[in-house]
C-alpha positions in Angstrom: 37.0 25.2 0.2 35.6 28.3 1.4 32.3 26.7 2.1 33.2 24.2 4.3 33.5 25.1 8.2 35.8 23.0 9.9 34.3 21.5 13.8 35.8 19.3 16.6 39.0 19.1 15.0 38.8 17.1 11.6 34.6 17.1 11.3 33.5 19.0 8.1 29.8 20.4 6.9 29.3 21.8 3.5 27.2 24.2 4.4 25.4 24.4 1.0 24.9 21.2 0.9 23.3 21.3 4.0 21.3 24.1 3.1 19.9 22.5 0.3 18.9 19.5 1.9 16.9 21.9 4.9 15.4 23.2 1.8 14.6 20.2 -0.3 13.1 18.3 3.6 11.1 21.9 4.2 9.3 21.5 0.6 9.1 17.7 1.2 7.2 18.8 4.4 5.4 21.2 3.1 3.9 18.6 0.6 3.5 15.8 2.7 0.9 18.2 4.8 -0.4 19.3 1.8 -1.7 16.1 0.7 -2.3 15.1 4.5 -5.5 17.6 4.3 -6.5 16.9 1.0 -6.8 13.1 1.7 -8.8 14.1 4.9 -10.9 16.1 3.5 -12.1 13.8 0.7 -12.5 11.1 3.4 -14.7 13.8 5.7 -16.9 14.6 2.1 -17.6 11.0 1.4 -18.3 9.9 5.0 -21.1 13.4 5.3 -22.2 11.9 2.1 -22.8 8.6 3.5 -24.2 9.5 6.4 -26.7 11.6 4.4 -27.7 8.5 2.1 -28.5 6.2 4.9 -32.0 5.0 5.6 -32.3 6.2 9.2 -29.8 8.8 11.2 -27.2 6.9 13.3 -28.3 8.4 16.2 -31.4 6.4 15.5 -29.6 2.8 14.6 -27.3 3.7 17.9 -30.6 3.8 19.8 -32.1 0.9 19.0 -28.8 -1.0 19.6 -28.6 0.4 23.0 -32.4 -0.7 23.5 -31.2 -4.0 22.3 -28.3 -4.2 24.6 -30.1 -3.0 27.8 -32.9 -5.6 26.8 -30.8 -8.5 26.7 -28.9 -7.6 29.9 -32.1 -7.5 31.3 -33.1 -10.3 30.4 -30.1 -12.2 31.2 -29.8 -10.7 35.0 -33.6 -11.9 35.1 -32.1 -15.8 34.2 -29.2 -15.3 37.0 -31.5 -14.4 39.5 -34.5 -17.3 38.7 -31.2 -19.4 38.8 -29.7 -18.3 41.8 -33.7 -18.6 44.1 -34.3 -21.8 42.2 -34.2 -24.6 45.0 -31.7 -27.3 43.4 
């Protein structure tokens, strides 16, 4: 047992074995990140390719939603306020 490394009196690692698993968790790492990027990046390609396949620019659709928003704040704080000088 020439491998094994006795600790706190009775508690033994087989240091091979432990070796081999740091090994086996570094590849497993290794791959996981791998595949981490490669799924990104297919997800970045079809999004740019989306985006490019649109009928107008979001910019352009963000724009006219913000219009839309400001308009029917607008038009609601107009309503409050002929509410509020209304004399019921």
């Amino acid at each position: 047992m020439a491998t094994n490394e006795n600790f706190f009196s009775g508690f033994q690692v087989n240091r091979s074995l432990l070796a081999g698993g740091v090994v086996l968790t570094g590849i497993g790492a290794a791959l996981g990140a791998a595949g981490t990027v490669m799924v990104c990046a297919a997800l970045a390609t079809a999004g740019r390719d989306w985006v490019r396949k649109m009928d107008a620019p979001p910019t352009a659709i963000a724009h006219r939603a913000l219009h839309g928003a400001k308009a029917a704040s607008a038009a609601g704080w107009d309503a409050w306020r002929a509410e509020q000088t209304s004399p019921n």
